[in-house]
N, C-alpha and C positions, 0 to 999 in steps of 0.2 A: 504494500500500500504506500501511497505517497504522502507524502506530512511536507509541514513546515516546522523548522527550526527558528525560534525567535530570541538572541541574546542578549540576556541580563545579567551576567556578571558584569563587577564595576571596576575592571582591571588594568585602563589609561586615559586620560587626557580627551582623547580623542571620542572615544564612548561616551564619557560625560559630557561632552560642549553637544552631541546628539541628544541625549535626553535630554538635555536642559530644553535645547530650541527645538526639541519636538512633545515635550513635554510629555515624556513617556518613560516606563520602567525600561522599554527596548532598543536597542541602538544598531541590530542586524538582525539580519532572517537571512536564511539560506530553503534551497527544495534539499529534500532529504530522499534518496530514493528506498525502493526495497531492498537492495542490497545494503544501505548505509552508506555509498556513497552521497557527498553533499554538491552543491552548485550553487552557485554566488557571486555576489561583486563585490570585489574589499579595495578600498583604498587604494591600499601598498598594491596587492598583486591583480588588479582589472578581475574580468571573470573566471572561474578554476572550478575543476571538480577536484575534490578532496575529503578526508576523513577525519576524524576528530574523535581522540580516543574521550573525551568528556562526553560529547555528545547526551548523555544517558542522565547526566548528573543535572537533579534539579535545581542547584542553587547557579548553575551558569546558561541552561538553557529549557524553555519552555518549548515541547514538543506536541504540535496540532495535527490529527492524523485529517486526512481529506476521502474519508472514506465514498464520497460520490466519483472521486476520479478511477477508472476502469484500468485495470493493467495495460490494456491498452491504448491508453489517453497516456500514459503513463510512458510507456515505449516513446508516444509521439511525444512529450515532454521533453523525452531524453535526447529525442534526437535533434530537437530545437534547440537545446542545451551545447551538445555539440558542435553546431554550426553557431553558438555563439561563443563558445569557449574561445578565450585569450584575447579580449576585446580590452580598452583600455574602461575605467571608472568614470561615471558621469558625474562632474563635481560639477558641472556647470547648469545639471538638471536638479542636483540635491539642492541647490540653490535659488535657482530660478525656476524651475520646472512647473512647480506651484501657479506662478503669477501668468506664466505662457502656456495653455494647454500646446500649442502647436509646435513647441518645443521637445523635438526629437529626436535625440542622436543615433543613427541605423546602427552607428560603429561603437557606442559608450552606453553603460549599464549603471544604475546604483541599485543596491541589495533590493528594495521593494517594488523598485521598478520592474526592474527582472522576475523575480516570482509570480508577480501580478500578472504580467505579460502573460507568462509561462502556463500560467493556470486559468486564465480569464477566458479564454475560450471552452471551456470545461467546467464552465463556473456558474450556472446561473446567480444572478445580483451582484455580481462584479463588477461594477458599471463606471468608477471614477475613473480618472486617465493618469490620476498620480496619487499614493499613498507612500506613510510614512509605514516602518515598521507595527508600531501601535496602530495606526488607522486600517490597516491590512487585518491584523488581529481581532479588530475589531470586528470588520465588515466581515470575516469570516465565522467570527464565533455566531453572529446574526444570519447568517446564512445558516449554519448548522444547526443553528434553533428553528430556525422556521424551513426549511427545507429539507431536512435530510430526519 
């Protein structure tokens, strides 16, 4: 099954100046597959699949299963994932992305951007064009409530 991954330990600088200005416990989300590989957009290294021996551990990440998405939604996830693998970070969307919807970089990601994307087609009520990690969390836990 496919989940999100959503990060709340409070472990630099840079995590905290995201909560603060997004007023949220969370400052990342990554897609988590069935195998436990993860997919994501980080700062430092653009977008990567990757593993995280923590993964598991409640005090650093909050894990949401997506039980509406089909193994096969899932396959096609991954392979969107791939064709976006090693893309540079969208700092210029985390920033202004908000104020421009028509602001979009084919070739640059941030964490919720990407997920959203990833799974919005697959997603009945998925409907804004930019969330934060919180506002993703959000909209998803309301989905789950009334739809699933």
């Amino acid at each position: 099954m496919l989940r999100l991954s959503f990060y709340k330990a409070k472990d630099n600088f840079s995590h905290t100046l995201i909560r603060f200005f997004t007023k949220s416990i969370f400052s990342h989300c990554e897609l988590v597959f069935s195998d436990d590989w993860c997919f994501g957009a980080d700062p430092k290294e653009g977008t990567r699949f990757m593993t995280y021996s923590n993964l598991y551990d409640k005090q650093i990440w909050c894990i949401m299963d997506l039980p509406w998405i089909s193994e096969s939604d899932e396959l096609r996830i991954r392979k969107f994932c791939e064709q976006e693998d090693d893309l540079d970070y969208d700092w210029s969307g985390v920033i202004l992305g908000r104020l421009n919807p028509l602001h979009n970089h084919k070739s640059k990601w941030f964490c919720s951007e990407l997920c959203s994307s990833a799974i919005k087609p697959f997603t009945k009520g998925l409907t804004d064009f930019w969330y934060t990690p919180e506002s993703l969390y959000r909209a998803l836990i309301n989905i789950r409530v009334f739809n699933v």
